[in-house]
Every structure is written in C-alpha cells, then in structure tokens.
N, C-alpha and C positions, 0 to 999 in steps of 0.2 A: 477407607478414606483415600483422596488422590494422593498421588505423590510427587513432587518435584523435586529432581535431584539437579546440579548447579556444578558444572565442571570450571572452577576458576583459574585463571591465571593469575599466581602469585604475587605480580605486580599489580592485582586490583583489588589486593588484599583488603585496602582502607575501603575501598568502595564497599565490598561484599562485609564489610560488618557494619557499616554502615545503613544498606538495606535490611539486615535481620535483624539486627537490634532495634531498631524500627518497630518492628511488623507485630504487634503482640496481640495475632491475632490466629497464629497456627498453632495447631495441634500438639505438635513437638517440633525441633531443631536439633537434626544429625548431623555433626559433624564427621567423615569419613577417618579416620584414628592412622595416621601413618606421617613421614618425616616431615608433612610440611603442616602440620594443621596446628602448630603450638603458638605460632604469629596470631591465626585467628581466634583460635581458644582464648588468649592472653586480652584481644581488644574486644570481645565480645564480653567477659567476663569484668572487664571495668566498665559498661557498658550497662552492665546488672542483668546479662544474657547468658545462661550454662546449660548449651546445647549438651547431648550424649555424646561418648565419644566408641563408635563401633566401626570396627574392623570392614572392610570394603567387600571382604571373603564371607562376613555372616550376616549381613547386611541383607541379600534376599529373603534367606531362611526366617531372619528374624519379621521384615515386612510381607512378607506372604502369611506367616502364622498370625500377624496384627491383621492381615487383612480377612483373614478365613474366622477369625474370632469374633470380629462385626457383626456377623450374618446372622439372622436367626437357626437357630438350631437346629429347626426342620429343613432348613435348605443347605445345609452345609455339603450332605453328602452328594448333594446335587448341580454343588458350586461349578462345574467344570462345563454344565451347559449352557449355549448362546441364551434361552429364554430365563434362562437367572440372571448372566450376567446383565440381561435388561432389563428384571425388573429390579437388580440391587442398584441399579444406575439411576432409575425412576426416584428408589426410594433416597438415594443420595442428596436428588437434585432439588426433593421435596423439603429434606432435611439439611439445605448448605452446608453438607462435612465441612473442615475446618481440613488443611492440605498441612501434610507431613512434608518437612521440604529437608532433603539431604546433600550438602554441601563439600566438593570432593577439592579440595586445593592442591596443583600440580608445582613441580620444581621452576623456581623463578629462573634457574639456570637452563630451561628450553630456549629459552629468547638468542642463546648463541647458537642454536641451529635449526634452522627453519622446519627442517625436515623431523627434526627431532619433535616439533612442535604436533604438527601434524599424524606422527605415529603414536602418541601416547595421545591424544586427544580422541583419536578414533579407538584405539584401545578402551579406552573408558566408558565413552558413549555406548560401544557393546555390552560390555558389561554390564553398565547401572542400566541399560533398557529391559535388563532383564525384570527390576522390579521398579521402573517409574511411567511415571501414566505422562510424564513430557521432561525435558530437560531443557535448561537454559545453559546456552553456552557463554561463559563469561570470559568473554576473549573477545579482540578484533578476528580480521582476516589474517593479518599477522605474517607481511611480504607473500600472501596470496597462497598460505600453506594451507588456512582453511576455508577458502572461497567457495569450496563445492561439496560443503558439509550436506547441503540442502540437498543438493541432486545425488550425491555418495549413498545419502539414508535415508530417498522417498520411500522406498521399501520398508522401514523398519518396523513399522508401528507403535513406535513412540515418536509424537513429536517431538519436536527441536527449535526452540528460539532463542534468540542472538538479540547480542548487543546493540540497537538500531536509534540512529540517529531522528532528527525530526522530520526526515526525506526519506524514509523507509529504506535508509542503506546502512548496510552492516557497517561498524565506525573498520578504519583500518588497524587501528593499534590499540593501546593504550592510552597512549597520546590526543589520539582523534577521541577515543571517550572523556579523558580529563578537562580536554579542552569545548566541549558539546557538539563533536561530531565532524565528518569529514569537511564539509565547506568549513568551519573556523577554523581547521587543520590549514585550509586551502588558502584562505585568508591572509593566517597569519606567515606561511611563506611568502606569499606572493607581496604580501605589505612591508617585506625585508627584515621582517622579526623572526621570520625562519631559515633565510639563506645566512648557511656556517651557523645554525644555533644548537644545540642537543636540547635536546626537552628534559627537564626533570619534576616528577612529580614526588611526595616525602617516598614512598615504597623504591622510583630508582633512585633519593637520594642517598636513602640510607643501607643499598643494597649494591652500589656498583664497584664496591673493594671489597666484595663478597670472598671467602675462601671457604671449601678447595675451589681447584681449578674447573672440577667438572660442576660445578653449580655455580658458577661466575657468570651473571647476565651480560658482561663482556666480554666479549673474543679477544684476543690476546691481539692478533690480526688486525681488530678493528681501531684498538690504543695504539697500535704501532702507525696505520695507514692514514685514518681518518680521523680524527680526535684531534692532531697537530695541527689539523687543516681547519678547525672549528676557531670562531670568535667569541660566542657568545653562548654563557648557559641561561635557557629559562627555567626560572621557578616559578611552578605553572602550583596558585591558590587555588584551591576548589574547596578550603572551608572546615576539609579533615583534618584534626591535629594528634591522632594517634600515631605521630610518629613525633614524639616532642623534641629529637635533636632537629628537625628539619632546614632552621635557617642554617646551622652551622655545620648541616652535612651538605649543603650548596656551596657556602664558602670552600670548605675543604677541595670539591670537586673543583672547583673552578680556581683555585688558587694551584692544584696541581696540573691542570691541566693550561695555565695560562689563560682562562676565560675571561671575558667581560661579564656580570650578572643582569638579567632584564629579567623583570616580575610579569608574567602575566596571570589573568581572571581564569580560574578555571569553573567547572561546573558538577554538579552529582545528577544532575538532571535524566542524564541516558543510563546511568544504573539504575537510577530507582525506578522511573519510569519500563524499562524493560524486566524487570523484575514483577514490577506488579501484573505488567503483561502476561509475561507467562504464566502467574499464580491465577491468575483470573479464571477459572473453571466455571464452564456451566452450569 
C-alpha cells in the first residue's frame, strides 16, 4: 500500500488535524512518537481520530515488513526485482490500495531561525524517503530557507509536494496559507492591513509566550527590535477552533504588546486541497 508521510510545521498544527480527521478513507494514520506530537494526538483524538503512535527509528522496519506481507506468497522472495515491483504496482492500481499516510510534526521553536528550519526539514525528508512512496511538505518557504526543496531532492525518488496556492506557488509562510495564499498575503499588505501588523492565527496565538527559550517561536531580538514598532495585531479566522482560548490569547498579545486588534477571514482551503493532492495516487 502507498505511503504518504507529511513533514509538518507545528504552527499548522490546526490545519494538519484538520485534513486527517477528515479523511476516513486511509488505511491507517501514523503519527511519528516524539516531543511534538501530543498537540496533534490531543485534537485528532477529540475529533474521534486515534492515529498509532511509532517512533521515527522503527517506522521503516515496521512499513517495509507491512509492505512485504501484502505480496503474494510466491512473489515475496522475488520482491527485490524491477518485474515484480510492476506487476504489484499493476495489481495495486487494479485494486485502489487505500494510502498509509504518516505524519512527522517538528519544533514550532524552528520559526526563530531560519536556518534551523531548513536543516531539520531536510534531515527528515531523508530519512522518511526511506519508506514513503511521496511526502508532503507542510510548511511554506519560510524567509526562502526551503525554496529549493524541489531542485535540492530531484534526485531522490520520492516525490515531494508542498503547500501551493491556487497560482501554483508554494504559499510563503504560514500566514500566506491561513490567509489562502500569497496574493491575499499580498493584498492584504498592500490594502494597509499589513503595514505594522503581526498576523496571528489560534496556533501563534496561543504559542508566542512559549517557554523554554530554545522552543520560543519568538526571538528575543525580534520583541526587543520589531514588535515596539507594530500597530496592529490580526486575528486571522479560518474556521478552526481547537484552540479554545483563542480570542483571549489575542487580547493578551496585543494588550502586551500595545497593539490595535483587526479580524481578518481566513481560509483551510490550501491545506486541504494540497493534501488531497498529494494523497491522490494512481
């Protein structure tokens, strides 16, 4: 059975349970088992969704042995050659396998350095190609640390698909996906709802007085330089409400920070739709 594995950014935590809980239409849902997966365990599970929870280290082992136990009997010892693996591919395509999709959610404390963003994301994608038949990246570009995922891993032979707007361009952040992609990003600066605004969606609002220090989606730097310099906070709807303090962890931000509050629309549109994208197998 194929397999899609989903490398998320922890601030699209709502989105990413949002499209699995959804979906009741795969085979099983893996969660990857380490310090960030208890946000999405927690809203999938009120949800009425209780994906597995396996470690990222036995996670091949265990899907290689699911996939070698599929086969018929007679072909098993034979699995390793090109004319099997086309005709178990034939018989897949005859019988619409139902896709295994494993879900890896990374530290929402990347977002304070870009570079940091970028080396555990490729770190991963290694790794989980070892046993996915494609990967969805649930991230933007993210200040242009992962713009060149595409060209970095033509080589790899596991696809890669990305968060992509209705203009076929990778969204830039988080933001750009909450909002439905880079032109309403573009929009709503240019229409003065973005100059001096910060964005917040419920994931940064109820995560930007995060402690410790090394997993604080704010730089220390960035409160000190840029934050004094802002007007106004958005709190950008898009409809999720598994974060149920949300109006009042807006208030809080914007009351500390001296902000004005403006509501904007937001949308689920580019997660779900790129999601299905990827899932979509021949």
């Amino acid at each position: 059975m194929p397999v899609l594995s989903i490398i998320a950014c922890g601030m699209l935590e709502d989105e990413l349970a949002y499209v699995l809980s959804g979906d009741r239409e795969l085979a099983q849902l893996i969660l990857v088992e380490n310090s960030e997966h208890f946000g999405l365990q927690r809203k999938l599970k009120s949800l009425g969704c209780l994906p597995a929870l396996i470690p990222l280290d036995r996670l091949s082992e265990i899907l290689i042995r699911e996939h070698n136990q599929s086969l018929p009997a007679i072909l098993k010892p034979l699995c390793h050659f090109n004319f099997i693996k086309k005709i178990r591919s034939k018989l897949e395509k005859q019988h619409k396998p139902k896709v295994t999709v494993v879900a890896n959610m990374l530290k929402r404390g990347l977002h304070a350095d870009v570079e940091m963003v970028r080396v555990e994301v490729y770190k991963k994608i290694m790794e989980m190609s070892l046993f996915s038949d494609r990967i969805l990246i649930f991230y933007g570009t993210c200040g242009h640390s992962l713009s060149n995922l595409e060209k970095d891993f033509q080589t790899l032979g596991c696809q890669l698909y990305f968060l992509k707007d209705e203009n076929g361009e990778i969204v830039e952040d988080c933001i750009s996906a909450a909002l439905g992609g880079n032109d309403a990003y573009a929009r709503a600066l240019v229409n003065g709802e973005g100059a001096g605004t910060f964005y917040l969606t419920p994931m940064w609002a109820s995560n930007w007085e995060e402690k410790p220090k090394n997993n604080a989606i704010l730089s220390s730097d960035f409160d000190k330089k840029y934050l004094k310099l802002y007007g106004r906070a958005a709190k950008i709807n898009t409809g999720l409400s598994y974060e149920p303090d949300f109006d009042k962890n807006v208030r809080d931000f914007a009351r500390f920070f001296n902000l004005k509050i403006v509501e904007l629309h937001g949308s689920k549109k580019i997660a779900e739709q790129s999601y299905q994208n990827a899932k979509k197998f021949p």
